[in-house]
C-alpha positions as CSV (number, residue, x, y, z in Angstrom):
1,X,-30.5,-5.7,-4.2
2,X,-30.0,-4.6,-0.8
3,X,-26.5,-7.0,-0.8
4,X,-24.9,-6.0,-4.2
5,X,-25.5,-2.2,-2.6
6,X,-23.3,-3.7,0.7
7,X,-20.3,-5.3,-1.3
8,X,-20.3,-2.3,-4.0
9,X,-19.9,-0.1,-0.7
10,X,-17.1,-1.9,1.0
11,X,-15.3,-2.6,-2.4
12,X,-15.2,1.8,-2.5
13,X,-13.2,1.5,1.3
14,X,-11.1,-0.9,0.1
15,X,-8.0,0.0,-0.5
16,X,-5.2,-2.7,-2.6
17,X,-1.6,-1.9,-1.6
18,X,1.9,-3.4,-3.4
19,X,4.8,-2.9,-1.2
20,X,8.3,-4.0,-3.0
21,X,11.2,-4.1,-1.2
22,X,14.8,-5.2,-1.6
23,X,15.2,-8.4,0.9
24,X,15.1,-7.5,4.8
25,X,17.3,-4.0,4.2
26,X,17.0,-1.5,6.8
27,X,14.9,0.7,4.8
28,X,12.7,-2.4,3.6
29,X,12.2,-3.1,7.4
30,X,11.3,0.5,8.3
31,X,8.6,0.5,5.4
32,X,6.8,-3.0,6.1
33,X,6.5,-1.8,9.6
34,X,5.6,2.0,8.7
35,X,2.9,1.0,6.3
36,X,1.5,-2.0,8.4
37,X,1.2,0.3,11.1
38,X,-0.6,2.9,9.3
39,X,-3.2,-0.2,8.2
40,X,-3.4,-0.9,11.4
41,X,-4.5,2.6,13.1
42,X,-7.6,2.8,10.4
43,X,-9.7,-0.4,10.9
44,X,-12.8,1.2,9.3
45,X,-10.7,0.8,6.5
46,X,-10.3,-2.2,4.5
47,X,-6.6,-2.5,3.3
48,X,-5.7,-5.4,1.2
49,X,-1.4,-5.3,1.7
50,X,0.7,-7.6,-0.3
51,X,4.6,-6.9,0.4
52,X,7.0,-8.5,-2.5
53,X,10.8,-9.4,-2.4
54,X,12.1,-8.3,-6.0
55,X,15.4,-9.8,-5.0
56,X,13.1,-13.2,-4.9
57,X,11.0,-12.7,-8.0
58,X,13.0,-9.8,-10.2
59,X,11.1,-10.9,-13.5
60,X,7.8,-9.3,-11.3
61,X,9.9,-6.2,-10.7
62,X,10.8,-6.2,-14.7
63,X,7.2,-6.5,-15.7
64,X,5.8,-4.2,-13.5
65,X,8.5,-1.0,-13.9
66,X,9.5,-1.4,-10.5
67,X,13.0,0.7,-10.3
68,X,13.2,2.0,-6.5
69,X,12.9,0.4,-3.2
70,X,11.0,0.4,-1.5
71,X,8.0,1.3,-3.4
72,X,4.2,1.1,-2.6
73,X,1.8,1.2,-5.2
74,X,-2.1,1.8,-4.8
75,X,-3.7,-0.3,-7.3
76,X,-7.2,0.5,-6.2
77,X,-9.1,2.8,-5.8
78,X,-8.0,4.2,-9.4
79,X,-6.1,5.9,-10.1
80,X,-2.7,3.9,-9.2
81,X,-0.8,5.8,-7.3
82,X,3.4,5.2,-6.5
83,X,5.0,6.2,-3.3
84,X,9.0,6.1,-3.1
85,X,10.8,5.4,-0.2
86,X,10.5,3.9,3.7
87,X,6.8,5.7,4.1
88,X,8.0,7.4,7.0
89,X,6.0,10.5,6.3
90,X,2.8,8.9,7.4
91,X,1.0,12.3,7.4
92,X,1.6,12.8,3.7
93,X,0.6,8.8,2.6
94,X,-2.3,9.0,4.9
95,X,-3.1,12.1,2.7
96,X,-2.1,11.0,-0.5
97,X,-3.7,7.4,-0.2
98,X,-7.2,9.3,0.4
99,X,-7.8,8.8,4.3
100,X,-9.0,10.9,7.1
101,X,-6.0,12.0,8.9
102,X,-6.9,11.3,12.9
103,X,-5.4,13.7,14.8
């Protein structure tokens, strides 16, 4: 019992990120190494980050309504959430995403 209790606990810290971009564009640079920083500063966090080219798989992008980039999506914890642009504004994702902001 005392096990299923431990995974159902780290599945509610985990968080499961899509970052699409448009090949290695300035913005697409600035958001993989904007978001992957912000991963970064909250280790007590689990994040699970899976970045996607839609200039190499556009079908994907097709199927999943993806029509700006870059875009992150929070698929879990529900509800999915979108965020626009080169997530600059770490503040307002760390915010928005459902962290602690460390001061």
């Amino acid at each position: 019992m005392a096990n299923s209790f431990q995974i159902d606990s780290e599945e509610r810290e985990k968080i499961v990120l899509q970052l699409y971009i448009t090949g290695m564009s300035d913005n697409s640079r600035r958001a993989i190494q904007n978001i992957t920083r912000l991963c970064d500063q909250y280790p007590e966090r689990r994040f699970d980050l899976e970045i996607i080219d839609i200039y190499k798989d556009p079908a994907l992008a097709e199927q999943r309504k993806i029509v700006f980039s870059p875009s992150l999506i929070r698929l879990f914890p529900l509800p999915r959430r979108t965020f626009i642009g080169d997530m600059s504004d770490t503040r307002q994702l760390v915010i928005a995403l459902g962290i602690n902001f460390k001061e």
